[in-house]
C-alpha positions as CSV (number, residue, x, y, z in Angstrom):
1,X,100.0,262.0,133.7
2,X,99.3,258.4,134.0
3,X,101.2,256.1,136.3
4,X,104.3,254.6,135.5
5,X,103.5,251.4,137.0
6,X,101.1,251.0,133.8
7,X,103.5,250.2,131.3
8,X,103.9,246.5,131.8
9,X,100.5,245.0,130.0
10,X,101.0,242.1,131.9
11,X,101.0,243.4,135.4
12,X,98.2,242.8,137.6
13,X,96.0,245.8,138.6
14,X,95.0,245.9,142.5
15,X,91.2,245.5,143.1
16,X,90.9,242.5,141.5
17,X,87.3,242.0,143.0
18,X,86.2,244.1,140.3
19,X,83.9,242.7,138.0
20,X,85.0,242.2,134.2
21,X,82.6,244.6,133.3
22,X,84.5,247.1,134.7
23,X,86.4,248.6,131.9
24,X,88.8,251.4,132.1
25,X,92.0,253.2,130.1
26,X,94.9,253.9,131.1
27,X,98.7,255.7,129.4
28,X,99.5,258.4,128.5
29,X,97.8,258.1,125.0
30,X,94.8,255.8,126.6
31,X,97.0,252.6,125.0
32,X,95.9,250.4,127.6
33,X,92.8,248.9,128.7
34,X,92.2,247.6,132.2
35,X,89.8,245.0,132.2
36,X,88.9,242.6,135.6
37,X,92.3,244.2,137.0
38,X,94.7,243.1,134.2
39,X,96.1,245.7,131.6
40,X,95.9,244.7,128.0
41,X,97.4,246.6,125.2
42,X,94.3,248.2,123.4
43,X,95.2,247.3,120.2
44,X,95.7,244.0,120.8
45,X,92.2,243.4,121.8
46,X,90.9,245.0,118.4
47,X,93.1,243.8,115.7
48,X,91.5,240.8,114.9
49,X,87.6,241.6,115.2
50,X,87.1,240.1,112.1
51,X,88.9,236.8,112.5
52,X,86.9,236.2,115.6
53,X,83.4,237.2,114.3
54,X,83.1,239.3,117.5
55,X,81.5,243.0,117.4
56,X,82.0,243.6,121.2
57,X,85.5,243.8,122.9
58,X,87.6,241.3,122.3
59,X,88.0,240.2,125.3
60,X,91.2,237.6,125.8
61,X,90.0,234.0,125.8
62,X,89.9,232.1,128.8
63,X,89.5,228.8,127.3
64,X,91.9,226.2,125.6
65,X,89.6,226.1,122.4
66,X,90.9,227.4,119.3
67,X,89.5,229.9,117.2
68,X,86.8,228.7,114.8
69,X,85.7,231.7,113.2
70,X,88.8,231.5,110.9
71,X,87.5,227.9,109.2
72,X,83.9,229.6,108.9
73,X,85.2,233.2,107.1
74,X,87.4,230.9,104.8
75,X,84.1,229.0,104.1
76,X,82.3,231.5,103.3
77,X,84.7,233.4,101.4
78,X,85.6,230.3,98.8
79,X,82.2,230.0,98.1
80,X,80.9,233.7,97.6
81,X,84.1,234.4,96.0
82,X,83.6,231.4,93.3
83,X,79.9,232.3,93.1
84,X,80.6,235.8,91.9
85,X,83.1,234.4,89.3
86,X,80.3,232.7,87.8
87,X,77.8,235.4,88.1
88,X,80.1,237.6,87.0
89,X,80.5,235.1,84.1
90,X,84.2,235.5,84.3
91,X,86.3,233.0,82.1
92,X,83.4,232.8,80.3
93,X,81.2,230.5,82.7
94,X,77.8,230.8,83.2
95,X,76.4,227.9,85.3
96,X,77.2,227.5,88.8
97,X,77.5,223.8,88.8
98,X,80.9,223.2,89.6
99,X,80.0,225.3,93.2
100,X,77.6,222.9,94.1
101,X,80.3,220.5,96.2
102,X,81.7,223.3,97.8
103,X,78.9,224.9,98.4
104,X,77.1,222.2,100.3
105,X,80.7,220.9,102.3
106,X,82.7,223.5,102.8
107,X,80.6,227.0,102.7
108,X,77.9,224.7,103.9
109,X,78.7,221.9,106.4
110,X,81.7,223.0,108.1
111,X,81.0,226.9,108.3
112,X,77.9,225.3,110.0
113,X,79.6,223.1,112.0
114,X,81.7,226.6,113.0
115,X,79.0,228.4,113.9
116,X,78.4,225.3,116.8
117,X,81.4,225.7,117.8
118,X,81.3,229.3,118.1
119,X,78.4,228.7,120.9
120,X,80.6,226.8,122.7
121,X,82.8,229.3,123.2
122,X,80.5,232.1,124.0
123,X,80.2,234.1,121.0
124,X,76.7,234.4,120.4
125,X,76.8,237.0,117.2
126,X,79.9,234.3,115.4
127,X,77.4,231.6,116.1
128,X,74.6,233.3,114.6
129,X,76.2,234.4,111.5
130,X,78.1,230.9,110.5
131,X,75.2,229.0,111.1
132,X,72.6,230.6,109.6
133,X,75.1,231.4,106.4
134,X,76.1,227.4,106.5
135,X,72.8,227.0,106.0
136,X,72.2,229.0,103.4
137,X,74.6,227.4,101.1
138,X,73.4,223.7,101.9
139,X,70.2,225.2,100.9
140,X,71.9,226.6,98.0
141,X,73.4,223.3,97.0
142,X,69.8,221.3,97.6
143,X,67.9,224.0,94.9
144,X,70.9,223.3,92.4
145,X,70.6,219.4,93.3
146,X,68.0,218.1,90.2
147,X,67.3,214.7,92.7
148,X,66.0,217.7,95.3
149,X,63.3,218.7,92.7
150,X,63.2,221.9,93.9
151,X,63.6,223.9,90.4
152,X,61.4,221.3,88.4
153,X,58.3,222.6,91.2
154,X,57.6,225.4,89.4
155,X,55.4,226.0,86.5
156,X,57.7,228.6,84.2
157,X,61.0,229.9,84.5
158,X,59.6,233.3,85.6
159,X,57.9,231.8,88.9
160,X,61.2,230.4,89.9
161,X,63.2,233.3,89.7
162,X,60.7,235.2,91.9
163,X,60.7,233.0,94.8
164,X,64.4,233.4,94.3
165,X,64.2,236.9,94.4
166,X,62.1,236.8,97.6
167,X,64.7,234.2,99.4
168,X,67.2,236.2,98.4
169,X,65.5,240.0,99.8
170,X,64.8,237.5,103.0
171,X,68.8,237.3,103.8
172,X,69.7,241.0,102.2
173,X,67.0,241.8,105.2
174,X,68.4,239.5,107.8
175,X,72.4,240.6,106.3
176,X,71.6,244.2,107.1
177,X,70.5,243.6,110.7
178,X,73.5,241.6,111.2
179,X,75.5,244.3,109.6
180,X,74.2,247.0,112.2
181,X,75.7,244.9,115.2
182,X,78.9,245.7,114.0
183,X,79.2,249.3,113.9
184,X,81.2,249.5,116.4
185,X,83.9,247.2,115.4
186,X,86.6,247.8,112.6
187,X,86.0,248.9,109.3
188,X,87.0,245.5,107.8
189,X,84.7,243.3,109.5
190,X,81.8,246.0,109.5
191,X,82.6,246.8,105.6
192,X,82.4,242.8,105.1
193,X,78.4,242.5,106.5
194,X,77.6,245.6,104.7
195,X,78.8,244.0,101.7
196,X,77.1,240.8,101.9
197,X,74.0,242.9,102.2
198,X,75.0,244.4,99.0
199,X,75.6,241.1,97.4
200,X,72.2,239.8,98.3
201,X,70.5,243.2,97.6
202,X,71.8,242.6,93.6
203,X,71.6,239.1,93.7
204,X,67.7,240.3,94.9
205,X,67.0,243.1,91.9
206,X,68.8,240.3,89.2
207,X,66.2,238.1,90.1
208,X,63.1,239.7,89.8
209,X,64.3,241.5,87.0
210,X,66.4,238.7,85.0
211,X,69.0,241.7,84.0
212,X,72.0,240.2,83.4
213,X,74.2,243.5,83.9
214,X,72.7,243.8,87.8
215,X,73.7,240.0,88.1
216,X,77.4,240.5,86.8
217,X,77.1,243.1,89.3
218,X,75.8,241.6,91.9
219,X,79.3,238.7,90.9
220,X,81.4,241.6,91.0
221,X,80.5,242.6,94.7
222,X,80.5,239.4,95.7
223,X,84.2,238.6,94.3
224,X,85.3,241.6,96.4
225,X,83.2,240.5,99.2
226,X,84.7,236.7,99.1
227,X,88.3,238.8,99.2
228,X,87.2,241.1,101.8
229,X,85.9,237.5,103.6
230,X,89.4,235.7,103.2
231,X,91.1,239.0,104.3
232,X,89.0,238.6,107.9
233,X,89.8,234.8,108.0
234,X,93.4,235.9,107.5
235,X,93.0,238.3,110.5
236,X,91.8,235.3,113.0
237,X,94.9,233.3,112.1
238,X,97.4,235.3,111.5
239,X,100.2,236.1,114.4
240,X,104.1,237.0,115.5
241,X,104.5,233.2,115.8
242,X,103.7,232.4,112.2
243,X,104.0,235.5,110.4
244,X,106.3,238.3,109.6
245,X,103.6,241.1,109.3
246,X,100.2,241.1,111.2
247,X,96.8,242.7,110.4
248,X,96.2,246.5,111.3
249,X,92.8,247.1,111.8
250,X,90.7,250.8,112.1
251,X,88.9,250.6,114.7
252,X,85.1,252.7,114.1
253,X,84.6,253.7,117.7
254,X,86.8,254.8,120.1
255,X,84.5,254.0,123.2
C-alpha cells in the first residue's frame, strides 16, 4: 500500500540529494514517478513524446525556451504530406513543382533551423532528426531547381533515377536507425519513423524500377505519414490552456 503522502504530484520528496537519474514509482497503480525528489504524474511525462521529438523520459523542462519540435513536425509533415499528393498523382498532378518553395523554406530552412534549436535545449535525438530531414528537403528543392543543374548532369533519364534510388535507400537506411531509438516511446511517434522508413523504402523500389503503381504507393504512405507527422506536431502544442481535449498517447514500454 503506497503512502498517502504521495498523492499531491507536486510535493517534494525528501532526499533531495539524489541525483535525477534516480528514478522511481510510486501509487497505488505505479501513477506516479519520482524523479530528483519531485513526484510527477506518469502520464504527464509521456503524453507528448511525439511533440517533443524525445524517445527517453520526458523529463519536465527546466528552461524558459519553448518547444521547437512542434514547428519542425509541422514542417515536415506539410511537405511529405503535399509530396505524397503528387506522387500519389491525386487531383490529377504529376509534377512536384509547386513543392519546391515549401520544400526548400519551410520543410527545409526552418525544420532546420528547429533542429538548432533543439541542441540548445538538450535534445540530442530532436536535433538529429530535424536537421538532417531540413536538409533533406533543401536538397530536395536544389535537384528540382533547373539553375542547380543537378538533373541536366546526367546522360539519360535512366542514370538519374538510379542515383535517386541510391539517395533515397541512403535515408530509408539512416530512417530505420532512427526509427529503432524510439521503441521505447509511444506508438504514435514510433509508428511515425517507421513510416518514414516505409516512405523512403517505396520512394527507393519506384526509383530503380520506374513503376508507377510502387510510386503512388510510396504517395499513399507518405500522405498518411505527413498526417501521422501533423498528429505529433499537434501533440507538442496542444494543452488544458488552449484546448478542450488533449492527446492520449500508448505508451510501448512500461519501464
Amino acid at each position: 500500500m503506497a503512502d498517502s503522502s504521495i498523492c499531491d504530484p507536486n510535493e517534494s520528496i525528501p532526499n533531495h540529494d539524489k541525483p535525477v537519474s534516480n528514478i522511481q514509482e510510486a501509487g497505488k497503480g505505479k501513477e506516479f514517478i519520482i524523479i530528483g525528489g519531485k513526484m510527477y504524474y506518469k502520464h504527464e511525462l509521456m503524453h507528448a513524446f511525439g511533440g517533443t521529438l524525445n524517445p527517453g523520459l520526458a523529463l519536465p523542462q527546466v528552461n524558459k525556451f519553448g518547444n521547437p519540435a512542434p514547428i519542425g513536425l509541422a514542417g515536415f509533415a506539410m511537405v511529405t504530406f503535399l509530396l505524397g499528393m503528387y506522387n500519389a498523382q491525386a487531383m490529377g498532378v504529376n509534377h512536384p513543382n509547386a513543392l519546391i518553395g515549401i520544400a526548400a523554406f519551410y520543410g527545409g530552412l526552418i525544420q532546420f533551423l528547429a533542429g538548432c534549436w533543439e541542441m540548445v535545449i538538450g535534445n540530442t535525438f530532436g536535433a538529429t532528426a530535424l536537421t538532417s530531414y531540413g536538409a533533406f528537403w533543401i536538397s530536395y528543392a536544389a535537384i528540382n531547381v533547373e539553375a542547380f543543374g543537378i538533373t541536366a548532369a546526367y546522360k539519360d533519364e535512366t542514370e538519374f533515377n538510379n542515383a535517386m534510388g541510391l539517395l533515397l535507400l541512403s535515408w530509408a537506411i539512416y530512417t530505420a536507425i532512427l526509427s529503432m531509438l524510439t521503441l521505447k516511446s509511444t506508438l504514435a511517434f514510433c509508428l511515425l519513423l517507421w513510416l518514414v522508413t516505409l516512405t523512403y523504402c517505396l520512394l527507393c523500389a519506384g526509383s530503380f524500377t520506374q513503376n508507377v503503381n510502387v510510386t503512388r504507393a510510396a504517395g499513399i504512405v507518405g500522405v498518411i505519414t505527413g498526417l501521422l507527422a501533423f498528429y505529433n506536431a499537434f501533440a507538442g502544442v496542444v494543452n488544458k490552456q488552449n484546448s478542450y481535449f488533449t492527446v492520449y498517447s500508448i505508451p510501448l514500454t512500461k519501464d
